[in-house]
N, C-alpha and C positions, 0 to 999 in steps of 0.2 A: 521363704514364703512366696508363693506362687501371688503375680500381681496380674489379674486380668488387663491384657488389651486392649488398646481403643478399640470398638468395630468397624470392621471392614467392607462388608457385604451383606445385603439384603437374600430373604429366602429365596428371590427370583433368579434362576441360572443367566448366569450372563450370554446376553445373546450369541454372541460369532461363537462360542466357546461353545456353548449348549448344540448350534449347528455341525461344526470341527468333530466332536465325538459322540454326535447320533448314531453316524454307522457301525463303532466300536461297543455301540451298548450291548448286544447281544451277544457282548463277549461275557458280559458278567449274568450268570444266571436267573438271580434276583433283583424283585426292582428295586429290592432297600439297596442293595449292594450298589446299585447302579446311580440309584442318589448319593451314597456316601463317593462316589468316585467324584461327580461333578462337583460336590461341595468341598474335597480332596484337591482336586487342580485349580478351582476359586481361591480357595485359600492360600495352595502356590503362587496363585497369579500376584495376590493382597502383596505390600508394601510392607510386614512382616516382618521386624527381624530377624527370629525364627521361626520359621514354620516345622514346626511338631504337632503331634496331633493336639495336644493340650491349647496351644497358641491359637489354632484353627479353629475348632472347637469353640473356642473363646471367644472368638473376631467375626467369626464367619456363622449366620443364621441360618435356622437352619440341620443342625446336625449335632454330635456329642463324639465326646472323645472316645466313646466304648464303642460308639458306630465307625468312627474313624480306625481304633486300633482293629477292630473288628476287619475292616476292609484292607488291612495290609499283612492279617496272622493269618483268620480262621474260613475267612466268605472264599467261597468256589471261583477262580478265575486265575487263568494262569500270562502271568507278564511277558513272558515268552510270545505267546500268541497275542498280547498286543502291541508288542513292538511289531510284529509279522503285517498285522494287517497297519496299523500306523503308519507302514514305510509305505506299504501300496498304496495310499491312499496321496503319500510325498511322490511318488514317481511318478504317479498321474497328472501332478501338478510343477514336477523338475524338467529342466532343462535333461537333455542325453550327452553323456562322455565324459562325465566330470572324474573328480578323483576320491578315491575309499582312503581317508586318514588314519591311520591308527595310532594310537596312545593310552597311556594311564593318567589316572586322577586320583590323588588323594586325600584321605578326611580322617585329622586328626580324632584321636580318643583317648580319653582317660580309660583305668583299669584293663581287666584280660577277658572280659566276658561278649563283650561284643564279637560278633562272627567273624570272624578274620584279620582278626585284629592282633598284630605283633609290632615289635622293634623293628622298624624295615626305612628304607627311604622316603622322607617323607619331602614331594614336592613341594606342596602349601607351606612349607617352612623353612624348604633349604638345606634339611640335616636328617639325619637317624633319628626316629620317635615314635612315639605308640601310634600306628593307624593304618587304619584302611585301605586296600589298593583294589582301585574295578579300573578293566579293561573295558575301552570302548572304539567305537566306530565311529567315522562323521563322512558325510557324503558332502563332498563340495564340489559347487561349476559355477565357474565364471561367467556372466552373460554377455561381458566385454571388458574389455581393458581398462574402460574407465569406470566401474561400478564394481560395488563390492561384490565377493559371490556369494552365490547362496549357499546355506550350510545347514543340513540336520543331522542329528546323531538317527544311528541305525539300531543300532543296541550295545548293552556291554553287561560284561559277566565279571563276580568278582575274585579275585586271587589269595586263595586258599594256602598260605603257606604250611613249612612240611610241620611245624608245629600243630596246626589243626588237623592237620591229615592224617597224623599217627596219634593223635588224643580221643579215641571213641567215647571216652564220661564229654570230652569240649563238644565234640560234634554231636552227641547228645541231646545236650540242653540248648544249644543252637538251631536245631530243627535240621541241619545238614542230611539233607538225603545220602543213602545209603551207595545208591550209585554214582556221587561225586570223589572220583577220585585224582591224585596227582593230576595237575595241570600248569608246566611252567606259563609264564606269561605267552610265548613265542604261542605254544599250543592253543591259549585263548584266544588270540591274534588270528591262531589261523582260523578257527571257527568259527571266530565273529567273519570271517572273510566270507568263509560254505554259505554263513547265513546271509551275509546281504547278495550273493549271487543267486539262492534259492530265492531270496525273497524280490527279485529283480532288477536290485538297485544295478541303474545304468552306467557302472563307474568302467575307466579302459586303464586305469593305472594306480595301482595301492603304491602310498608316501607311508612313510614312519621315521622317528628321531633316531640317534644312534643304540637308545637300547633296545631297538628291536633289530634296525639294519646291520648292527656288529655282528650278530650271529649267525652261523654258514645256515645255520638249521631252518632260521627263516624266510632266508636266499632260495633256500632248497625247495621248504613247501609251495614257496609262489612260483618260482620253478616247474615245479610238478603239477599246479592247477595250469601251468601257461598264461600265467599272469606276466604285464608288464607293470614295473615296481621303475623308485628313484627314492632311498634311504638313507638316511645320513649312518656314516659310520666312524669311528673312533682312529686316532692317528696310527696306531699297530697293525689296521686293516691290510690283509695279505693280497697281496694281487702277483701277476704274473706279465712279461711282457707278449704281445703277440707272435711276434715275431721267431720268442726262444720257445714258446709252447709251439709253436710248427716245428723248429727244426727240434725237439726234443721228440713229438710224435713223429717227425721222418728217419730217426737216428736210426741205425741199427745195432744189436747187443754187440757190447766189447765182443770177440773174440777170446775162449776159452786160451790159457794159458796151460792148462794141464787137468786131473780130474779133480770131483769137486762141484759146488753148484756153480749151474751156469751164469752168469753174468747178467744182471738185468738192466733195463734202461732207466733210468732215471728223472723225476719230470723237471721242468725250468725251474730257475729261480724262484725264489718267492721273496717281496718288496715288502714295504711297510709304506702307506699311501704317502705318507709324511716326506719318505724319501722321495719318492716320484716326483709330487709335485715341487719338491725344494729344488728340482735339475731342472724344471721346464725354464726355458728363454724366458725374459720379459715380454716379449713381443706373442707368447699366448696368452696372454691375459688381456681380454675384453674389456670394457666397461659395459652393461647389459640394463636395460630397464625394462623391470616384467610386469609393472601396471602399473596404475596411477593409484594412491591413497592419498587420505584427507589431509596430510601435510606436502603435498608435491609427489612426485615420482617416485617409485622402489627402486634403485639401483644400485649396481655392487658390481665389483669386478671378477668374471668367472674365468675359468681355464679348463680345456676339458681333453683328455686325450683318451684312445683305444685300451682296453687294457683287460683281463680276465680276472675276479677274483678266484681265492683258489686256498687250501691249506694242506700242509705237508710239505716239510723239507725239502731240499736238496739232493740229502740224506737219503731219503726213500725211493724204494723205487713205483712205478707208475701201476704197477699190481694191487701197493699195498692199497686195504681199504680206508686208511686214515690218509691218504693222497688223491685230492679231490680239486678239481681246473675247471673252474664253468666257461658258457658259451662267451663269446668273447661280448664285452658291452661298454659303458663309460664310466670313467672317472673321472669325478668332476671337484672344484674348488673353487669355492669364495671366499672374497676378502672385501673389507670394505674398500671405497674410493678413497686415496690419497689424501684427498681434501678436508676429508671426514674427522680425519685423526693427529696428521702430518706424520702418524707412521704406518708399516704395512698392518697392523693390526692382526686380530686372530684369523686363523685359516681355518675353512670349516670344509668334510669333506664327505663325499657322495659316489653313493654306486647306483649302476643303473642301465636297464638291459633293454634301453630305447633301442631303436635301428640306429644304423650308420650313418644313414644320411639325415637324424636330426641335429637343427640347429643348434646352436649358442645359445639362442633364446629360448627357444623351447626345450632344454633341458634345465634352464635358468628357471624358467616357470614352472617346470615338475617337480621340480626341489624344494620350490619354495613354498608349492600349494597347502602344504598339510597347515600354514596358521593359524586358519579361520578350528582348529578341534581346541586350540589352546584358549581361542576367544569364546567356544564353547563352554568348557570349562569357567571359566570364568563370568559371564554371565550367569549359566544356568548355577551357581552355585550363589550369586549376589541377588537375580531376578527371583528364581526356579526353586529356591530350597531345596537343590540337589543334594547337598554337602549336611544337611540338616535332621537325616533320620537319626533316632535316640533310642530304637529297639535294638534289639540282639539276636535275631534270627534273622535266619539264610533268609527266607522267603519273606520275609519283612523290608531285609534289604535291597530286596533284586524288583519288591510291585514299588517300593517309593522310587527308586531311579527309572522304571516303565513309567509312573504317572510322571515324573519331574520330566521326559524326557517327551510326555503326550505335551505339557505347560508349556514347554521352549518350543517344541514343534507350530502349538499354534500361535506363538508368537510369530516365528522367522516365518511364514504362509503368511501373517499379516500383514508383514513388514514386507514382502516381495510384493504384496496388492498394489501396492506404494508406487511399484516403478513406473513412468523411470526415474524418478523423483524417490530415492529410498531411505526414509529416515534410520536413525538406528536402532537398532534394540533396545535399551535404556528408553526411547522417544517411544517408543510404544507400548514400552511397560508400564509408561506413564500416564500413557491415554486408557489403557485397561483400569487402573486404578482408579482413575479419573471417574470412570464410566461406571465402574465398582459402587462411587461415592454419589454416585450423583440417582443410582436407585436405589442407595439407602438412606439419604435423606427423604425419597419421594417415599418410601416405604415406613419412613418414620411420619408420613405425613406434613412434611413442609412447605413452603411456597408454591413448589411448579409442580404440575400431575404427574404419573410416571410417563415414560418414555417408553414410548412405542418402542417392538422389540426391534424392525428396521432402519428405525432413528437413533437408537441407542449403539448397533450394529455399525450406521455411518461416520455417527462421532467414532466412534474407534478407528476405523480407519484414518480422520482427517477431512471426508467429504462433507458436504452440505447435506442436512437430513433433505427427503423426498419431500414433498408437498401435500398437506394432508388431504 
């Protein structure tokens, strides 16, 4: 039995909110459309448990569920194009250099109907289980060392496993366009990449965890765009030494013994990083602190040496096409401090095609960057109602994560107004709320008039209203 909500919000658009996606409105054709979008991210903004359309609907004045399902199935506007203009609208107001994150996220489900939905890994839980996996982006830069960075997702597409791919009646009834085909993760990854470089985001280095940095193919694509990356990758990761990749590209072929093919060369070794870093001395390993957070300092002890990844035996020779030696770049290793554990604790390990002449530290902070996407994730799925759609179509799925990702957006733009003094996230989803409440008591007609749309605006940020 469905139990209505407390309300949340008055018919009136919340001010900063109402400002933030005026210039976006001409994305949606209609102006019904364009009211159910603002009343759509109001009600992500609300305090909410769930936010589905139903819960919204419910809480939020204003609007109806058939206008709401309306504005994520059937109304003209496509998500793609507003994450496009969304970002521009971040880059005008980000800092330049920072770093492009990439990761997945995942949102349990019951049953086989929802859109992509299979037995796969599932994050949010730790194990194998029925759910959803979207690929995403997060642009992060630091403003300094001692403040937190700023971070907005760019966009993310979701992962289609080969189950859905090869079921035409599943992609069917899920609205799955017909030009959506096979897309490993790596593949989405890279596209989310094309798209935040077409869309201008100012990033100089993609970070990802080891299920993307393990795989050469990823290596390759950022490779091929001339990107510089720092990826964690898994302890079997193949590398090569510099050294023996010179003298194996100086060798010259054996000399023939008699007829027969001729003799070919053969490329260097190939390592397991594991092994590497278990030979390095004690005396490379640093102790490193890459900024200050809210308990004290980040710091860990790195080790970093020259090294090529690379795949293909020994075995093979340097012709074959499965024998493959990139530009030479770093290998890098963390562990925690000593003190931390009183043993060495786990060792985590990194590739990474910085120049030669960077630091200790500044590969220490390339490695590290990507964990403000993780605290993405997590908020926009506690604040944002990311994690919360309950439809089952493609295109259902892909405007609630646009709108959840316009929500968070003007949040973290709120919270950066803040500086230098930057409250958290949580701290300003509270003041939204706050601000939420305090024009629907005036709209219910209670003690104090409403609040001017500038003074309602200031309380949210934390400033002193203007004077009237």
């Amino acid at each position: 039995m469905f139990t209505a909500p407390t309300p949340k919000a008055s018919p009136a658009p919340l001010p900063g909110l109402a400002a933030f996606i005026e210039p976006l409105l001409p994305l949606f054709c209609r102006i019904s459309t364009r009211e159910s979008a603002e009343r759509y991210c109001t009600g992500l903004l609300t305090d909410l448990s769930r936010k589905t359309c139903d819960g919204i609907a419910a809480a939020v004045a204003g609007t109806t569920t058939e206008r709401l399902q309306h504005l994520l199935t059937d109304a003209d506007w496509d998500p793609v194009a507003l994450d496009a203009e969304r970002v521009r609208l971040l880059v005008q107001a980000s800092p330049k250099g920072g770093v492009l994150a990439i990761d997945d996220t995942t949102f349990p489900k019951q049953g086989k109907h929802s859109v992509g939905v299979s037995h796969q890994w599932c994050g949010q839980l730790g194990k194998q289980a029925n759910c959803q996996s979207v690929v995403t982006a997060e642009y992060v830069v630091g403003r300094s060392r001692s403040t937190p960075a700023m971070h907005w997702p760019v966009s993310g597409r979701l992962f289609l496993p080969d189950v859905w791919i090869t079921d035409p009646e599943r992609r069917r009834r899920a609205h799955v366009p017909e030009a959506i085909e096979k897309r490993s993760k790596i593949r989405i990854a890279l596209d989310l990449i094309d798209r935040a470089t077409a869309w201008g985001v100012p990033f100089q280095l993609v970070t990802a965890d080891a299920a993307y940095g393990h795989f050469r193919d990823f290596f390759e694509g950022l490779e091929k765009r001339k990107l510089l990356y720092a990826c964690a990758v898994k302890t079997n990761f193949g590398v090569r030494h510099p050294d023996e990749v010179r003298a194996a590209q100086e060798a010259k072929p054996p000399t023939p013994k008699g007829p027969g093919r001729k003799p070919k060369r053969h490329p260097a070794p190939l390592y397991r990083v594991d092994e590497v870093v278990a030979a390095l001395p004690p005396e490379a390993w640093k102790a490193v602190t890459w900024r200050k957070g809210t308990k004290g300092p980040k710091r860990k002890r790195f080790a970093a040496i020259r090294m090529h990844w690379g795949k293909g035996c020994e075995a093979r020779s340097l012709d074959d096409h499965r024998t493959v030696t990139s530009a030479e770049g770093w290998l890098i290793a963390e562990r925690s401090l000593p003190k931390e554990s009183g043993a060495e604790g786990e060792t985590k390990y990194y590739f990474s095609n910085l120049p030669a002449k960077t630091s200790l530290r500044a590969l220490a902070t390339a490695v590290r960057a990507r964990w403000p996407i993780e605290q993405f994730y997590e908020d926009a799925k506690q604040l944002c109602g990311l994690g919360d759609f309950q439809g089952r179509r493609w295109d259902g799925l892909h405007r609630h994560v646009a709108l959840s990702m316009l929500s968070y957006s003007f949040l973290a733009l709120t919270r950066w107004r803040e500086a230098p003094i930057v409250p958290t996230l949580p701290e300003v989803h509270r003041r939204v709320v706050l601000v939420l409440l305090t024009g629907l008591a005036a709209w219910w007609g209670q003690t104090r008039p409403p609040p001017l749309p500038s003074e309602a605006f200031a309380h949210l940020l934390g400033r002193a209203p203007p004077s009237r």
